[in-house]
N, C-alpha and C positions, 0 to 999 in steps of 0.2 A: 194187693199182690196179684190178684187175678187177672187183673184187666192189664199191669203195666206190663204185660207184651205188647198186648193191643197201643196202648199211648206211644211206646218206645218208635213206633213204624208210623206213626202219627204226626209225632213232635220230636223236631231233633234237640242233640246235645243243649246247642246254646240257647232254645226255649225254655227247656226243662233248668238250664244255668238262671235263667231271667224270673221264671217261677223258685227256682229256689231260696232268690234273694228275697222275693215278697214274702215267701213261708218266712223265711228267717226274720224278719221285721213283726209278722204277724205275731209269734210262739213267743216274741220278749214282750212285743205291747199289750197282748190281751191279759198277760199277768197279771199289767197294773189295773185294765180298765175302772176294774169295781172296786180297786183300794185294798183288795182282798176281805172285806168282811163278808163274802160269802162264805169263805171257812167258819166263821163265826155262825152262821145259822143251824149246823148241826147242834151245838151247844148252848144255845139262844134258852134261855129260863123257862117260857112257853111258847104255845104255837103263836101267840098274839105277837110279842118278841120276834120270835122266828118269822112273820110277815115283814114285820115293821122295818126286820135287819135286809129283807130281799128286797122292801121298799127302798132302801137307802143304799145300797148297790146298783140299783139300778138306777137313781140320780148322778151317782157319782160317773158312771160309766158315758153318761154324754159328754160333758168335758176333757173324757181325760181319752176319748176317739177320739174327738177334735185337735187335740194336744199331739195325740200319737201322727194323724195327717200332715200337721204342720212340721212336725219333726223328721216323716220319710220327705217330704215336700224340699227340705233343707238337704238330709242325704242324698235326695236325687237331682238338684240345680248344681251342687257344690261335686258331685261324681264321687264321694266319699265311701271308700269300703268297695266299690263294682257298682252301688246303685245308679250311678250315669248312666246305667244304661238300660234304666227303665225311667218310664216317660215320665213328667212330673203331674198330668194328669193322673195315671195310676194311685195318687193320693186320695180323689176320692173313692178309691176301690176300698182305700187302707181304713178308712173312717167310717164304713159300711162294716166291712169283715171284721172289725175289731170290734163294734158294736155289739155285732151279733155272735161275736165268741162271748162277749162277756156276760151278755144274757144269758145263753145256754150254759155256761157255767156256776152262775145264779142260780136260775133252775133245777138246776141238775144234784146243788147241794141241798134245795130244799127237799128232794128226792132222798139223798144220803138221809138225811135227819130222820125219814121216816121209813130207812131199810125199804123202798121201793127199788128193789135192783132189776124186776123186770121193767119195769118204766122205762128207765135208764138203758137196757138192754135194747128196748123196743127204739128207743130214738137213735143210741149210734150205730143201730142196722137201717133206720130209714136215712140217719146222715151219710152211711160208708156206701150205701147205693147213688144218692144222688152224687155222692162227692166220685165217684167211680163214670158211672154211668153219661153224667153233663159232660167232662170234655170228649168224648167218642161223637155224640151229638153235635157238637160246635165245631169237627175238626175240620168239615168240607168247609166253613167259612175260613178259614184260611187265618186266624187271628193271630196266630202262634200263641205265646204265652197267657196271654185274655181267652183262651181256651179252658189252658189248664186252672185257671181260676178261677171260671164260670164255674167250675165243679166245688170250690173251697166254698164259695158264696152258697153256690143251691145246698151244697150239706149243711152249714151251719143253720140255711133256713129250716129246711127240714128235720132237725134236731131239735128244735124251736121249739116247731108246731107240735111234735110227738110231747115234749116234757111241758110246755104252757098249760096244754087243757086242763089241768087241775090246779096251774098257779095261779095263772088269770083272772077265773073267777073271784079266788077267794081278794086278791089285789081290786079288783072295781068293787067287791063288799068290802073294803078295809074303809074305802069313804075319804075323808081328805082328816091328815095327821099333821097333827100341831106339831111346826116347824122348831120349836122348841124341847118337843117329844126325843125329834131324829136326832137334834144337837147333841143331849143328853148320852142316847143310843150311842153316837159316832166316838162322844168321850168316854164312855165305860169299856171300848170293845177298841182302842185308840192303840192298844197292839198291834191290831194286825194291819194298817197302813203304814204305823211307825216300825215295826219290828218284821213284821213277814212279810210286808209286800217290797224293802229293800231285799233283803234276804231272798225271795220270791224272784224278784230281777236277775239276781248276781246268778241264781239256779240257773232262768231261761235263757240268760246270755253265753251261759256255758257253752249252750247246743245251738244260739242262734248265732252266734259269730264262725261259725265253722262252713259253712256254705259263702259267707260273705270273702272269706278270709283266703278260703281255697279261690275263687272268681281273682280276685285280687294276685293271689299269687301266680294262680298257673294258668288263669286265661277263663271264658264263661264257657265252653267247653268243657274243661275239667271239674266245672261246677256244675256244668250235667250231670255226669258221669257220676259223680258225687253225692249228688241228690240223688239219684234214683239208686245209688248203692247202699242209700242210708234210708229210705221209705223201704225199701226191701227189708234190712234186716231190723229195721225198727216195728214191724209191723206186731209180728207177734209181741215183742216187748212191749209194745201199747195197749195192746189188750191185754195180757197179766197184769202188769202196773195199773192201769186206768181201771179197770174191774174189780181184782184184790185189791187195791189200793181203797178204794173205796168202802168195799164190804170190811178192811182191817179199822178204817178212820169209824166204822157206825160202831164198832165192839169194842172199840178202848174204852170207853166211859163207861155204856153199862155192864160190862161184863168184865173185862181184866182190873177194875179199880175198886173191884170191893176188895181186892187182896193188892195190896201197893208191892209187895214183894214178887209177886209172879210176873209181873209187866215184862220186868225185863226179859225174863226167861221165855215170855211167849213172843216178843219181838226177836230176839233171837231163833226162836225157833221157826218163828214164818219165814226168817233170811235163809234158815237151809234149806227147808222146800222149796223157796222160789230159785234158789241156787242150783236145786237137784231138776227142778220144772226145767229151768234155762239152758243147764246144758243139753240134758235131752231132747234140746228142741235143737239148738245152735250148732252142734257140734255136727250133726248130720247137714247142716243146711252149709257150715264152712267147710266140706266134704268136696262135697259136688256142684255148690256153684261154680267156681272155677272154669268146668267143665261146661255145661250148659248155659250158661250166661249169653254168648253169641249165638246159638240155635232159639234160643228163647227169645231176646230182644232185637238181635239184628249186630251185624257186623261193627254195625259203629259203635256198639257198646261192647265190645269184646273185654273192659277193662274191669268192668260193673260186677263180674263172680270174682275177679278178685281182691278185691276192694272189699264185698261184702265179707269175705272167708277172713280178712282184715279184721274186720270191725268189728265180727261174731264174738272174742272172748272178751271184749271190755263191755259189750250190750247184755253177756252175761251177766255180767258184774254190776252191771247198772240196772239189770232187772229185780237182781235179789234183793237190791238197797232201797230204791224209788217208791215202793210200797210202804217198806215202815217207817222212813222218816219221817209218816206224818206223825208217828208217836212224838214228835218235837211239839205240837200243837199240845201236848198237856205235860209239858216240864216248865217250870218255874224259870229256867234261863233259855230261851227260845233263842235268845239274841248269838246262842253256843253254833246256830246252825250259819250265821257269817262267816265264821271261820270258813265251814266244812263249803262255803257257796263259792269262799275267794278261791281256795284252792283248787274245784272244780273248774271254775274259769283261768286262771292263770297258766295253770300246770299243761293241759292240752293245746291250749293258743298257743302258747310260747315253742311249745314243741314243733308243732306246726308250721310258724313263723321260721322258729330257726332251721329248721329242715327249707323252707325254699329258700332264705339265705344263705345257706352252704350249698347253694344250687342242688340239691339233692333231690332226686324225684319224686313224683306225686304218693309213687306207692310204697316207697320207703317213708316217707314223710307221713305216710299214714299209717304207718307200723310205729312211730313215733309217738304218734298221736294217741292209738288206741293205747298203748301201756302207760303214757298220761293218765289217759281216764281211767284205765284202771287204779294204780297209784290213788288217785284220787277221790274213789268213791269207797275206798278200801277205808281209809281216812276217815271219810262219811259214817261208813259204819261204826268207827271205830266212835265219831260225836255222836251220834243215836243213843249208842249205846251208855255211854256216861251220862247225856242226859235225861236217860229215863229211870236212874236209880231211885230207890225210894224216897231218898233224900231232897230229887233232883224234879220230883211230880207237885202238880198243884193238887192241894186238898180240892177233891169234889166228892158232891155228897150223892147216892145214888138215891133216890127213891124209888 
């Protein structure tokens, strides 16, 4: 949020349109990279387990960058979605940065398992400086959008380097693991590629088909505009969700499941202070963007305050929720959260879509859109909430 005045006078509309489509490919593929058994290492039997399970996320994650390349590689020769109009070499940008989200996401849960949150602290202040600080750097090269991703790349590295130092180690003492060990591993824990890393997609397509979707309809211009009206108000939502989110997924286990009847009621109860956190952040920020948006960015983004003032009450809505769904990670029907992922994807596309089919405007169509998402995370709540009844929990035993 600091720096994007500086980028805005750096990088016009249709770069930041061209970058937003690579985010948007990025945010659905590194979901799958590792299969999702890095959720699984917070819950992993022992730390021996919990290695073994980081070991085998990070096998998986070579193949399935490579998969993710081949498949933007397909979206950009075929023009499919806006992608035409990034280069088809850009793919091996995609097989890099998908690599390296999906380790630091790795990483990052081995950190969860051991309630390390300065760690984790420590690395997305070294990732959000380099990811900030590299395209200012690159901007007298003239690259346009290979600017702005020189920054995605140097963050992800540096995010790395902060959470490895103490996983690293222990991985070159793990020694070499009988291939038969990890099968075993991959079939006990065979939920989370089968159940939450579909589940997991239908999430990240929610929010990665909305920049593609906007390019597509109203031009890579309005897909500028668009993306930096959604890095803006997303920002804070990232850090509540991505921080809370995390300190609520290390407390479910040992501390709300000695008592299986309070769960619900302390998942409930974290959705109203993130609801009470969110408006008091949002509701000032949909205020006076409006106003300040052009003095702040520049002329060409005049539309960017209010697009954000837009999107402020459904980010509210999606901050309060985004943290305790991961209470699904210990209900008995996980499979409850496809519903709550279809409906997240459908309900806002659709709206979208059928707003620039009735040729209706960008910013209309985006008033469209945000009461979609809203609509639809309401819903969300509403699955959370069913499946974390006591009925509705896996027996686990606390030691």
């Amino acid at each position: 949020m600091v720096v994007s005045p500086i980028w805005s006078r750096l990088y016009n509309p249709a770069a930041f349109g061209q970058y937003g489509l690579v985010l948007s490919f990025l945010s659905a593929a590194t979901v799958a990279v590792s299969l999702r058994f890095e959720y699984a290492i917070p819950i992993a039997a022992d730390e021996g387990e919990a290695l073994e399970l980081v070991l085998l996320a990070l096998i998986s994650s070579i193949p399935m960058s490579l998969l993710a390349g081949a498949i933007f590689l397909t979206l950009s020769l075929r023009g499919l979605f806006g992608f035409g109009a990034l280069a088809p070499l850009a793919a091996l940008l995609i097989v890099s940065s998908v690599l390296l989200s999906g380790t630091f996401s790795i990483f990052r849960y081995w950190h969860v398992r051991h309630s390390d949150f300065r760690e984790i602290g420590r690395s997305l202040v070294a990732q959000g400086f380099a990811r900030a600080l590299t395209p200012i750097l690159f901007s007298p090269l003239n690259w346009g959008w290979l600017g702005l991703m020189g920054g995605e790349i140097s963050g992800r590295t540096f995010g790395i380097r902060s959470l490895g130092r103490q996983v690293i180690p222990l991985l070159m003492r793990l020694g070499r693991v009988d291939k038969s060990r990890l099968g075993r591993l991959s079939r006990k824990y065979r939920q989370y590629p089968l159940v939450f890393l579909p589940s997991s997609m239908l999430d990240a397509l929610s929010g990665a088909l909305i920049v593609p979707v906007v390019v597509a309809c109203y031009g890579l211009t309005a897909g500028g505009e668009f993306l930096l009206a959604q890095q803006i108000v997303s920002a804070p939502s990232a850090l509540i969700c991505n921080s809370l989110g995390d300190v609520f997924h290390a407390q479910l286990i040992p501390g709300t499941r000695k008592n299986p009847v309070e769960l619900p009621k302390f998942v409930l109860r974290t959705a109203l202070r993130l609801l009470a956190i969110a408006t008091a952040v949002y509701i000032p920020v949909a205020c006076v963007a409006p106003w300040v948006a052009a003095p702040i960015f520049g002329a060409p983004w005049a539309r960017v305050g209010l697009f954000v003032a837009i999107l402020a009450p459904s980010t509210i809505i999606t901050t309060m929720v985004s943290p305790i769904s991961r209470a699904i990670f210990v209900s008995k029907i996980p499979q409850i959260k496809l519903l709550a992922d279809v409906v997240k994807l459908v309900l806002p596309v659709l709206a979208l879509v059928g707003a620039a089919h009735a040729e209706i405007s960008l910013t209309r169509g985006l008033m469209w859109y945000s009461g979609m998402v809203i609509v639809s995370y309401l819903i969300y709540l509403a699955i959370v909430l069913v499946s974390v009844r006591p009925a509705n929990q896996l027996p686990v035993v606390v030691s």
